[in-house]
N, C-alpha and C positions, 0 to 999 in steps of 0.2 A: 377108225379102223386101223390108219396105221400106226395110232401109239398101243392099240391093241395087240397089234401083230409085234411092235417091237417088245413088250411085257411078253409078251409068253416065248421069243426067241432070246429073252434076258434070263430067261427062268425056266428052261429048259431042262438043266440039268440040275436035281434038286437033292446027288447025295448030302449027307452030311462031310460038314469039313473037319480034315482032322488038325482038332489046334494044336500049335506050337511045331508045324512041321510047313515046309515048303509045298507050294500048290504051283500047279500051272498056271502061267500068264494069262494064257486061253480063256481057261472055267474064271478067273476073276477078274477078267475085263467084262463080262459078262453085266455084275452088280454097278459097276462101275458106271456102264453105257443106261442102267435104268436109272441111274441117277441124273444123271446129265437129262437124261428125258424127262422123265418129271418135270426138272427145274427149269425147264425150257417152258413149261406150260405155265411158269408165273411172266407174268410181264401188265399186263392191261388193266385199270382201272374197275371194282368190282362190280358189274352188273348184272340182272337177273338173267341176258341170255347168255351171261359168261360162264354159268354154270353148265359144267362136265359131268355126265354120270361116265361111271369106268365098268367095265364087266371084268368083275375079277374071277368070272368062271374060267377063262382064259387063264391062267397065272397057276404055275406047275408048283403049288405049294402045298404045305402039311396041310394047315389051319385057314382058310380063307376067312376063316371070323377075323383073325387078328391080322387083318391090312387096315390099316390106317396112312388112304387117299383124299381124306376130305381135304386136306391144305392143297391137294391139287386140283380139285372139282370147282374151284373159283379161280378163275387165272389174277395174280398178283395176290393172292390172299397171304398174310402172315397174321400171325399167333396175337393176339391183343397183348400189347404191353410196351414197352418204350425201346428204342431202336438209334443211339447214336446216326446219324445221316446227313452226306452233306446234299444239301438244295441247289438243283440244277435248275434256274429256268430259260430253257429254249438251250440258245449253246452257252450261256452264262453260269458260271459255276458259282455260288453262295458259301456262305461260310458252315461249317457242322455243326448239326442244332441236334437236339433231342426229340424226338417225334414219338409221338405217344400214338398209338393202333388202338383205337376203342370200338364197342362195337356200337353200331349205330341201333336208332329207336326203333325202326321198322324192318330191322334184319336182323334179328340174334344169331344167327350162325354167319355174319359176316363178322369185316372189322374193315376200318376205315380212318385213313391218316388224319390226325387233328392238326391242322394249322394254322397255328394261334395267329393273333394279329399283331404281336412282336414279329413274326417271321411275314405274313402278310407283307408288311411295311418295310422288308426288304425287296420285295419284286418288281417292286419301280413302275405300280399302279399307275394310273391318270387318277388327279381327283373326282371326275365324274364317276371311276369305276369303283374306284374309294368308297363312294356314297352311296351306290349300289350295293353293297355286298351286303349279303343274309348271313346269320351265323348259326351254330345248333351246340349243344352240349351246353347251356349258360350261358353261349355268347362268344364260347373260348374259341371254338375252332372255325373255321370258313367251310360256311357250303358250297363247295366245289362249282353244283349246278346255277348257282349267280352269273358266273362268267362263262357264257355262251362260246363252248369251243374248247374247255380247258380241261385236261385230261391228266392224271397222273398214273406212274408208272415205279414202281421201287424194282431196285436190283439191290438185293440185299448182300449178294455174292460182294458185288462192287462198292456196298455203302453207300448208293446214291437214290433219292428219291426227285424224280425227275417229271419236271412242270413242263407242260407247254401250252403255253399262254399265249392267245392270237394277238399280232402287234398292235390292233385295234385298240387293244385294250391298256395298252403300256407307252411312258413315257416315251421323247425320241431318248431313240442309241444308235451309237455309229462304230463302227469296226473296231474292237478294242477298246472304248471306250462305254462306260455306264451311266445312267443318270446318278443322281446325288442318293439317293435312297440306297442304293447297291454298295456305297462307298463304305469299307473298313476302318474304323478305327483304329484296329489291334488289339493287344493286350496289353499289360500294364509290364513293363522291365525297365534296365539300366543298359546304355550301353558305353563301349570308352572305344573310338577310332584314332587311328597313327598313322602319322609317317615321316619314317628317318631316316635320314641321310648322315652319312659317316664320311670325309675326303683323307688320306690323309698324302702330305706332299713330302715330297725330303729334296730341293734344291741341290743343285752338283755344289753353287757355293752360297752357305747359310744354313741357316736353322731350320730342321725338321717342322712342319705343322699340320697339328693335327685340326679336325671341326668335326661336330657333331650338332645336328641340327634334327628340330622335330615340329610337328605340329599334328594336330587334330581336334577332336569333339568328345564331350563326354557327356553325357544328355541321361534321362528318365524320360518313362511316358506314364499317364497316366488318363483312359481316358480319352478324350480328343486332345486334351493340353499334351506338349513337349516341353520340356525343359533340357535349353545347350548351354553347354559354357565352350566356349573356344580355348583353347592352351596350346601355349609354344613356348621351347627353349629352344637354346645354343648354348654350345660348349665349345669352346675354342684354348688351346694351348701353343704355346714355342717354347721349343727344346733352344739348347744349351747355355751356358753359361747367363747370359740374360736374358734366360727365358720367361715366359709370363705365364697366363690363364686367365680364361675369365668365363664366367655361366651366370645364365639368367633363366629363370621359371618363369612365366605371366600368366594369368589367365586373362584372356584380352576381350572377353565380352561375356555376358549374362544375359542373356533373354529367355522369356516364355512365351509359346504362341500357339495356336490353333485354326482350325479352318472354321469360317461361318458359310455352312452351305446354303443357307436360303439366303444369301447376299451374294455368295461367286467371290469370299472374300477371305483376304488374310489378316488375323486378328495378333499385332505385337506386343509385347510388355516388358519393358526391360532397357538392354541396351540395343542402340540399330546405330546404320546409318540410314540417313533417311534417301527411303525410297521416293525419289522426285524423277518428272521426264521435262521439269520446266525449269527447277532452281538446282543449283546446285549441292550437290551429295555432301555432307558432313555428319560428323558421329556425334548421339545424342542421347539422353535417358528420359523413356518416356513410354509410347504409347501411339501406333499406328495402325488403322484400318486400312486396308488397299486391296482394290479387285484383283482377283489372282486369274489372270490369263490361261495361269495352267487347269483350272477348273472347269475349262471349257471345253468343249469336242476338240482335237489335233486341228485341225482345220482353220481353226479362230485364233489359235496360240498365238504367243509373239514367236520371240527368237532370244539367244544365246551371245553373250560377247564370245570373239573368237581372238585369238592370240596366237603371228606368226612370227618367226625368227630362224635364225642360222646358227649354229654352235659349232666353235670353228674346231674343239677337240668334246671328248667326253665329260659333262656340263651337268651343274643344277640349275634349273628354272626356278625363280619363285619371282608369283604374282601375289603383291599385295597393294591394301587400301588405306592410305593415313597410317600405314604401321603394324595394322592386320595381316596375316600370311590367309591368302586365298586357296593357293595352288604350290605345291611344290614339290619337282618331282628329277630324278634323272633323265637324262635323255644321250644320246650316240649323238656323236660328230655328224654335222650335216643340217640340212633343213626340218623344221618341225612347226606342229601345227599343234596347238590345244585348244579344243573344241569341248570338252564336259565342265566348263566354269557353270556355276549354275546362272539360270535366267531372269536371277533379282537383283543381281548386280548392274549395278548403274552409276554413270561418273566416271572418272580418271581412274585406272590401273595402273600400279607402277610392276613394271618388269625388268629382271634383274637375269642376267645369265653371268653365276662365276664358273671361270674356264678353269682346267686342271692347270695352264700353265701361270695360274694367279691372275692373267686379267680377267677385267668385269665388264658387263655390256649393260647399260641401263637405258632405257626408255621408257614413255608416258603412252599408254592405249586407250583413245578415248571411244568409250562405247555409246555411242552416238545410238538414236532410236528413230526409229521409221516415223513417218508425220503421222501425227496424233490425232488419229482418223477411229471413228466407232461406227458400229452398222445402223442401219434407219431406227430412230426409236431407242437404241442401249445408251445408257450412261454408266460409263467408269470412271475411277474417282480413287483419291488416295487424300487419306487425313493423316496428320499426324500431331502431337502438341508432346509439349518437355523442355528438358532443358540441356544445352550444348554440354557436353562431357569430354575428356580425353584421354589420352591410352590408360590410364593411373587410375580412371573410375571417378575423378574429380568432376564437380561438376564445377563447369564457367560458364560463363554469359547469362544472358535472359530467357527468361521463359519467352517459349514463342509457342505460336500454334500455326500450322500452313493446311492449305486445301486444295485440289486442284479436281478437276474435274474434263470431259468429255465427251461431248452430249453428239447424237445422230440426228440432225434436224432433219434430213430428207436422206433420198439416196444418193444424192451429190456431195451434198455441204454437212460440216463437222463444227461444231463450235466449241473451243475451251478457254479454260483461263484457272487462272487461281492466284492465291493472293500467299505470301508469309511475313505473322506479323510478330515484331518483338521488340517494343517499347522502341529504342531510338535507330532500330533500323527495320525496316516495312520493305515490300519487292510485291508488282502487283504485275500479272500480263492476262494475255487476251489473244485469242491466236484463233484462224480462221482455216479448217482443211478443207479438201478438196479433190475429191476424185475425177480423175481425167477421162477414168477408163480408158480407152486404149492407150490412151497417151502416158497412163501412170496413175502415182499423187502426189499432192505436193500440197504443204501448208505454211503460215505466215503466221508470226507470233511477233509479239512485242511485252519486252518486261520492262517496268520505268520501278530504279530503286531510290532510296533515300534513307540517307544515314544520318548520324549526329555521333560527331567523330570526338577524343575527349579533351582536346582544343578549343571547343566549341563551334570549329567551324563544321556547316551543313554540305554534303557532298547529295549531289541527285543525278543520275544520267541514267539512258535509256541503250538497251540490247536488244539487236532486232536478227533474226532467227528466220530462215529460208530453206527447205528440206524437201527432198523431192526423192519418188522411189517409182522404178519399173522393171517390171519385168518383162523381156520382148521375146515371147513364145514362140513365133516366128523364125526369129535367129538364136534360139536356146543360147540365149545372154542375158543376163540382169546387171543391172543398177541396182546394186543394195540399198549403199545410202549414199547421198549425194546431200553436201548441207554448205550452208553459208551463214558466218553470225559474226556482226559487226556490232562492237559494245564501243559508247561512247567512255570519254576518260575519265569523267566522274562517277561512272558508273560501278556500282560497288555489288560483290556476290555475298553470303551470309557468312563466307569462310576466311575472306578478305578482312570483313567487316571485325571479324572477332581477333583477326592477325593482328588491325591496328587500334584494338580497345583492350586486349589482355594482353598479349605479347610485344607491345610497345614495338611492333615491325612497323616501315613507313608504308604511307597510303600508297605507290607505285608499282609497276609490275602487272596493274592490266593489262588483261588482254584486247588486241585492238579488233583484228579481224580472227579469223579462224575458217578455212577450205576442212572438208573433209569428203571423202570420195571412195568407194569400194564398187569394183566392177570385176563380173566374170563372163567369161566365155566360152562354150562348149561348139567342141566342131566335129560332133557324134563320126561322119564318116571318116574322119581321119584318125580318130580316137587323141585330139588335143583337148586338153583345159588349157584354162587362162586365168590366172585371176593379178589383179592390182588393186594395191589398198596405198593413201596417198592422204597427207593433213598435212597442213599448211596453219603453222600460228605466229604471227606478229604482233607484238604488244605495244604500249606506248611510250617505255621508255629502257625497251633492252632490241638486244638483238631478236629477230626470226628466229625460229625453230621448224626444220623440215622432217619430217619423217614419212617413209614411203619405203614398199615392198612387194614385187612382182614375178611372178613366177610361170611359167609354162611347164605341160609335163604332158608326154604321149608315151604310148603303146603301141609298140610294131612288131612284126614278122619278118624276119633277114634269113632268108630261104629256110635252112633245116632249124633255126632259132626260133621260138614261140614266146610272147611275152615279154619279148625284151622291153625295156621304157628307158625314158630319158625325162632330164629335171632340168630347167635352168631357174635361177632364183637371182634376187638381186636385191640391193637395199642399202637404205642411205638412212644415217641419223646425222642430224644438225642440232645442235643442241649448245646455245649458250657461242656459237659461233665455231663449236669445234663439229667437224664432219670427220664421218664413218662412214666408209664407204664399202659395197662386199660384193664380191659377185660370183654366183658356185653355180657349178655345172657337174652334175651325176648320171652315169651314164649305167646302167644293172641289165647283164645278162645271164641266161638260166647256166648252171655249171652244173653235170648231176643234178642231183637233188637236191641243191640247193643257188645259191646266186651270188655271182662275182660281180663287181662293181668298180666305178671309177671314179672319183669325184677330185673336179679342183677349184680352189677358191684363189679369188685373184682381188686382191686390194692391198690393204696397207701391210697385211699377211699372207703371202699368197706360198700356195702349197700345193703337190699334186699327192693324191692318197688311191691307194689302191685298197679293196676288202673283197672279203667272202664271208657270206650268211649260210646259215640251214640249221633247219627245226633238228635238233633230236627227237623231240617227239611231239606231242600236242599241248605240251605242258612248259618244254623247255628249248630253248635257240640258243644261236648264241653268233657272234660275228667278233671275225677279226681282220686288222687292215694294217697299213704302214705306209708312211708320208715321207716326203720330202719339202722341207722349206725353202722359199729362194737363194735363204743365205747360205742353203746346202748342209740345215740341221736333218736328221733322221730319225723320225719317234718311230714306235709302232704302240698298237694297241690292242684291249681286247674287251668284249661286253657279251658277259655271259645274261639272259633274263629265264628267269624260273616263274610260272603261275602254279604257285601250289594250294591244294586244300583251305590251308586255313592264310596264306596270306601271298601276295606278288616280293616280289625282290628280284634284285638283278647287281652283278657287280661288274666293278670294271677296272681294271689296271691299262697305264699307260706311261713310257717309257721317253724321251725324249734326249738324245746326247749331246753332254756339255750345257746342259738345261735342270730336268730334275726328273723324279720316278715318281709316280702319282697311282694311289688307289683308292678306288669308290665303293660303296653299298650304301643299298636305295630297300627299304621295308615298306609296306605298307599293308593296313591289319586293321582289325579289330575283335572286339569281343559283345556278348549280347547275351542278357541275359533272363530270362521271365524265369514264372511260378513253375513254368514244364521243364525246364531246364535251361542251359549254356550251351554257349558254342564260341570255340574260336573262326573267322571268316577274312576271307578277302573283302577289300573296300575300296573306290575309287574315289567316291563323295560323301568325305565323311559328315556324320551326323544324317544322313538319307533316311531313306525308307527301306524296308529287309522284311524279309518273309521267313522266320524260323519250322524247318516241317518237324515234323515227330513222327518216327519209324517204329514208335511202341516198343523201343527198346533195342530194334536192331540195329545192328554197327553194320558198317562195310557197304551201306547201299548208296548207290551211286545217283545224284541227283542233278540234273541239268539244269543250270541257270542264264546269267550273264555269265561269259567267261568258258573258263575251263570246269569239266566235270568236278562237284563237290559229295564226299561221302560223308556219310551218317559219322558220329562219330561213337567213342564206347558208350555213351548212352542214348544212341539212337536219335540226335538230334542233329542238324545242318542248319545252316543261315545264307541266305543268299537275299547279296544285296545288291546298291545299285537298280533296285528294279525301278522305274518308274509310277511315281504319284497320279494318281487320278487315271492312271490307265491300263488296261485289264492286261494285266499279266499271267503266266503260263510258266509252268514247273514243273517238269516230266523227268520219270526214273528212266536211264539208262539202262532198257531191259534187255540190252545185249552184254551190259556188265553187271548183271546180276548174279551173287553168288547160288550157286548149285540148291541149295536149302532155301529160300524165300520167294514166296511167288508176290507179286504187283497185282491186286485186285482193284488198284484202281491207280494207272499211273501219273495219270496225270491232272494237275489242280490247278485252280484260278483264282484271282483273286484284285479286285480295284482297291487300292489304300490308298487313304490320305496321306498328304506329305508328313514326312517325319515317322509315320506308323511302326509298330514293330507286330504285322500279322504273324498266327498262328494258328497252321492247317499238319492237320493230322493225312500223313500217306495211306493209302490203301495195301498194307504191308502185311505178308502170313509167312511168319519164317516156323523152320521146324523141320521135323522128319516127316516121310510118309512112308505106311503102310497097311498091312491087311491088319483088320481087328475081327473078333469076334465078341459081341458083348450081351451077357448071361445077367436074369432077374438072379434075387436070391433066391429061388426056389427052381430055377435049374431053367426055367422057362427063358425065352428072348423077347425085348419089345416089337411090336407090333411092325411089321411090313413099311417100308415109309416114315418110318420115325427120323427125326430131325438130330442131329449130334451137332453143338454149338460152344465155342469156347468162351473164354470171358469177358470178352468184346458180343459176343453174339453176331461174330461172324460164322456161317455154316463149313463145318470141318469135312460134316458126314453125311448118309443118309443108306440106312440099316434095308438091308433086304430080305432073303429069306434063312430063318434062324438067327438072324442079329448080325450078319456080315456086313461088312461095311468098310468101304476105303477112307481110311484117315490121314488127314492133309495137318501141316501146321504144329506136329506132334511136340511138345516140350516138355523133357524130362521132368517129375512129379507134377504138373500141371490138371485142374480139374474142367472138366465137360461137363456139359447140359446133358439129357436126352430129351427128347419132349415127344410126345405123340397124345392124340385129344385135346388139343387148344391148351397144354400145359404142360411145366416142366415136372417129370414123372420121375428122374433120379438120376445119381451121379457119377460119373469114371473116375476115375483116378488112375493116370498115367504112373508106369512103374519109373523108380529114376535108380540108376539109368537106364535108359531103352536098351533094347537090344540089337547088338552091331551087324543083324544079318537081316537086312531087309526084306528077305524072302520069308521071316519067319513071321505068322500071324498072330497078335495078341490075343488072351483071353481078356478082356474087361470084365470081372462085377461092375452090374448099374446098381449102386447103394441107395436108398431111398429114407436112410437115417437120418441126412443130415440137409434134407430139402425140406423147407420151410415156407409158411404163406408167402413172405416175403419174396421168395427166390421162384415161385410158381408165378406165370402170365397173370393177371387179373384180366376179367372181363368188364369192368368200371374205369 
């Protein structure tokens, strides 16, 4: 009764309209409001009591023969024939599939989604529901009524055809994460990621110089495989009279790899280093299996090496491996922390900070692993076999093969070990974990090696390994890692080993003991952190090495001041007998809209520096400061950063008197490219994973990712990356910066990819004009009441009321429409190009039926 009562207060007023002239808002909000009603009665899966009869005695119109309401007399019903849609199940969004509407056996005036068992085997079934399932059409599609509870629903406005599936029936999932079945591959492309650093310095006395340094990724996907190759150059020059240059190109590794989902595992081929948590890391050409932690719920995951430091002016970082550039970025004077190195790195870091005023800061970060501890019942495990390689692609040494492994005998105890073997040097251990529960864990390992050195004499000693980890919930503190490992002196590593049989380096320089220690601290009601990080290595026939770095930092309120904080950091490098000592203290209050600051560093450089920060906008900041040195030198400086569209960058100049003039620029970028198109993007880890969308061509649309907002570009395409592997991601149009002309029918999309992936998901995107149409058969007559207007997506534009009126959405100059009314496409518009610039004026359409063909009409098969 009351979609009756709204039809005949829709239809009230039934002159005819006069086309090509301006009408009231009034009389054509009217056609408007019965569309929106209609469409409101699809939603529900089609059953016999879903059926609607409609009284169209009610309905103020010429011809009540020619309404054409059956697509509404079944709620959810649509036209038999195939319908692009992406698969929603529950709040889980799936990738867009092609969905075919056939009509079923025992219903000819219905239709009913076919879902085939390729799309099935996305839903992330149980096997038992698996083996349950009935099928109808041949086999091809799933009888919905198999699985007790599950209901579908299409919004074809929005392009989603939306499952919900009781969890009884589906594997586990945990917040953001999917089982293995849900997991993307992507699509097959190229992509090339960068990033460059430019310095140049010009000394008060000496020669001008310049550096240019770069590194990134350049990979294809194909499939589940990836293929990377890592590259890096520098460019370096000195000006005058004996001045030089020098550049180098490399491509510093090759590998292929992919995920094995039914193992939890990462499959390598190519170049690595190898992934070990028992021997040590060295680069190799070959071929690795290894459980991939990241393949599991967030919950179970490991952890990430973390890298801190002090940069006592405007600075590059780079972290690299035997030679490899990991990481390398600019960074502002002051304390810094790098936390996104990825989580398969393992082994010794070296890190490098060059300062604008020519010195350099180096140290060793050893990424030490939690005790090697698995839940009751899992075992994890990592293979590898090949032969030792180095930066040049050569191969040296013996073929080895190593294995390691870690088994959950109970809920306590953890047992591992593993062995690597290669002709004249073998390394075998055995290690026992152990959970404390409250008290923590802590495990015990023992590695006994054995060489044959090319002297002939035999070297064998044993390394024994103590590792302990808590967290004390109670006093929101942890003990990261806490570790102890004492190698006897003949004890030989596989890196060692190959120093004193290819590089003729002598057998000395192990190491003896080794401390290492991370501990933080939170004091919620004062708003203090704490952390200290602290390694201790002595060897047995050079000096100690100390390295250690601790920092405090709170947040306070000083009456009318909000926000204020304070840093103190500190840090020591002992290396080789020579000590670095630093100690900085920054002290940031709110100024306006933005923040003044103070920082001074007191050691063998000690400085006081003052700054000011603030956004110009969401995209760009920038801060400027100026120091004073002990010796009564005076720089000043500045660091502008920009996150734009297609890449981050930031520059920096800095001024120092009776010293020298220094400028910076920092890019980082990339490109990505599939069968749908290109995109230029920002990038933080290169070679990752990225999500390309498709706006069907439209430019300018604004799409939220990591970062800052990223727009469509002139062909309608964006890439954002950065997302995270194995865990469901989310990508929403900024529909407050939407231009005037495109509407979001469906803003927002998901999607779980494997690592490396390069997904592509299509937006729910309707750009165009709108306005009033009127559309006339060839013989003067209008289609049927309720006829459907659809454009070439077969998203709904329109829907005709009485005489053929109809509000059209999405309009684009010479573009063709559907119309459809009786389960089929009945004939064709043709938009005029160009529209015309008065939106109050109503179109005449001809609906042509020349040039509609079997093919282009719904099938009912």
């Amino acid at each position: 009764m009351i979609l009756s009562h709204y039809l005949h207060t829709a239809s009230a007023s039934n002159s005819a309209p006069d086309y090509g002239q301006p009408h009231s808002a009034l009389i054509w909000l009217r056609p408007v409001a019965l569309c929106v009603l209609l469409t409101l009665c699809a939603g529900k899966t089609v059953r016999a009591e879903d059926v609607v009869e409609f009284n169209t005695d009610v309905l103020d119109v010429k011809d009540r023969s020619r309404i054409d309401v059956n697509q509404f007399a079944r709620a959810g019903y649509l036209m038999p024939g195939d319908y692009n849609l992406i698969l929603r199940v529950n709040k889980t969004e799936l990738s867009e599939q092609k969905v075919s509407y056939l009509v079923p056996d025992d219903d000819p005036k219905g239709s009913e989604a076919c879902l085939t068992p390729e799309m099935v085997a996305m839903f992330g079934l149980k096997d038992s529901a698996m083996r349950s399932l009935t099928w109808w059409h041949d086999g091809q599609c799933l009888n919905v009524g198999t699985l007790e509870g599950m209901t579908l629903r299409t919004d074809l406005g929005a392009g989603v055809l939306f499952l919900n599936i009781p969890q009884a029936w589906l594997e586990y999932t945990a917040e953001n994460w999917d089982p293995p079945s849900r997991w993307d591959n992507g699509v097959p492309g190229v992509l090339f990621d960068y990033s460059l650093d430019a310095m140049n310095t010009r000394p008060e006395h000496g020669s001008q110089q310049q550096s240019v340094s770069g590194s990134g990724v350049a990979g294809a996907n194909a499939g589940p495989w990836r293929f990377r190759a890592d590259w890096q150059a520098h460019y370096s020059r000195t000006g005058g009279q004996s001045g030089s240059s020098s550049k180098e190109f490399t491509w510093s590794r090759y590998s292929l790899y992919r995920a094995v989902k039914s193992l939890r595992a990462k499959l390598v081929l190519g170049e690595d280093y190898l992934p070990s948590s028992m021997f040590d890391s060295f680069r190799y050409t070959g071929a690795s299996l290894v459980s991939d932690d990241s393949q599991l719920p967030p919950n179970l995951r490991g952890y990430a090496p973390e890298v801190n430091g002090v940069a006592k002016t405007n600075a590059k970082v780079t972290i690299s491996q035997q030679g490899r550039v990991l990481y390398e970025s600019t960074v502002a004077a002051g304390p810094f922390k790098i936390q996104d190195l990825n989580d398969f790195v393992s082994g010794k870091l070296d890190v490098t900070v060059q300062e604008q005023d020519g010195s350099v800061q180096t140290w060793t970060v050893d990424t030490a692993s939690i005790p090697y501890l698995s839940r009751p019942g899992a075992v994890r495990y990592k293979m590898a076999a090949g032969k030792p390689s180095d930066y040049d692609h050569h191969s040296q040494g013996p073929n080895f093969l190593t294995g390691e492994f870690s088994w959950g005998v109970n809920n306590g105890w953890s047992l591992y070990g593993g062995g690597l073997f290669a002709g004249n040097y073998n390394a075998l251990a055995v290690g026992l974990g152990r959970d404390l529960l409250a008290f923590g864990a802590v495990s015990f390992d023992v590695t006994q090696s054995r060489a044959a050195l090319p002297n002939a004499e035999t070297k064998q000693g044993g390394s024994y390994r103590l590792s302990y980890s808590k967290r004390f919930e109670q006093y929101d503190s942890q003990i990261t890692f806490a570790g102890y490992r004492f190698s006897e002196r003949d004890f030989m590593s596989m890196s060692q080993y190959m120093d004193v049989w290819y590089h003729h380096a002598g057998s000395g320089g192990n190491g003896k003991e080794l401390y290492t220690i991370s501990l933080n601290k939170q004091f919620r009601d004062s708003n203090i952190s704490t952390d200290l990080i602290y390694s201790h290595q002595t060897y047995w026939d050079r000096p100690a090495g100390d390295t250690w770095n601790g920092s405090l930092s709170t947040y306070f309120d000083l009456g009318s001041i909000r926000n204020a904080s304070i840093n103190i950091s500190a840090f020591r490098n002992l290396v080789n007998g020579t000590k670095d000592d630093g100690f900085f203290v920054s002290l940031s209050l709110p100024w306006g809209t933005g923040m003044v600051d103070y920082g001074g560093q007191f050691g063998a450089q000690s400085s006081q520096r003052v700054g000011y920060y603030n956004a110009i906008d969401e995209n760009n900041s920038y801060r400027i400061s100026s120091a004073i040195s002990a010796g009564g030198d005076v720089s000043a400086g500045g660091y502008l950063s920009h996150t734009g569209e297609n890449y981050d960058g930031s520059f920096n100049a800095s001024s120092s008197t009776n010293h020298y003039t220094a400028t910076g620029l920092s890019l980082r970028g990339g490109l990505t490219a599939t069968a749908h198109g290109a995109a230029l993007h920002r990038t933080s880890m290169p070679g990752g994973t990225r999500m390309m969308v498709d706006a069907d061509g439209v430019s300018g649309v604004p799409v939220k990712g990591y970062g800052a907002t990223t727009r469509t570009n002139m062909f309608g395409k964006a890439v954002i990356t950065d997302v995270s592997s194995y865990f469901r991601n989310s990508i929403d149009v900024d529909l407050e910066k939407l231009p005037d002309d495109v509407d979001a029918t469906r803003s927002v999309i998901q999607d779980t990819m494997t690592e490396g992936a390069i997904a592509y998901r299509k937006l729910g995107v309707l750009a165009g004009r709108k306005a009033m149409a009127a559309i006339k058969l060839a013989d003067g007559s209008a289609p049927p009441f309720g006829s459907t207007v659809t454009n070439h997506d077969q998203i709904p534009t329109g829907l005709t009321s009485d005489e053929g009126s109809v509000w059209l959405i999405g309009m684009k100059p010479g573009e063709t429409m559907d119309v459809s009314w009786g389960g089929e496409t009945q004939c064709r518009i043709h938009l005029p190009d160009p529209l015309p610039d008065d939106s109050g004026v109503s179109l005449l359409l001809p609906c042509d039926t020349a040039d509609i063909h079997p093919t282009a009409k719904h099938s009912e098969s």
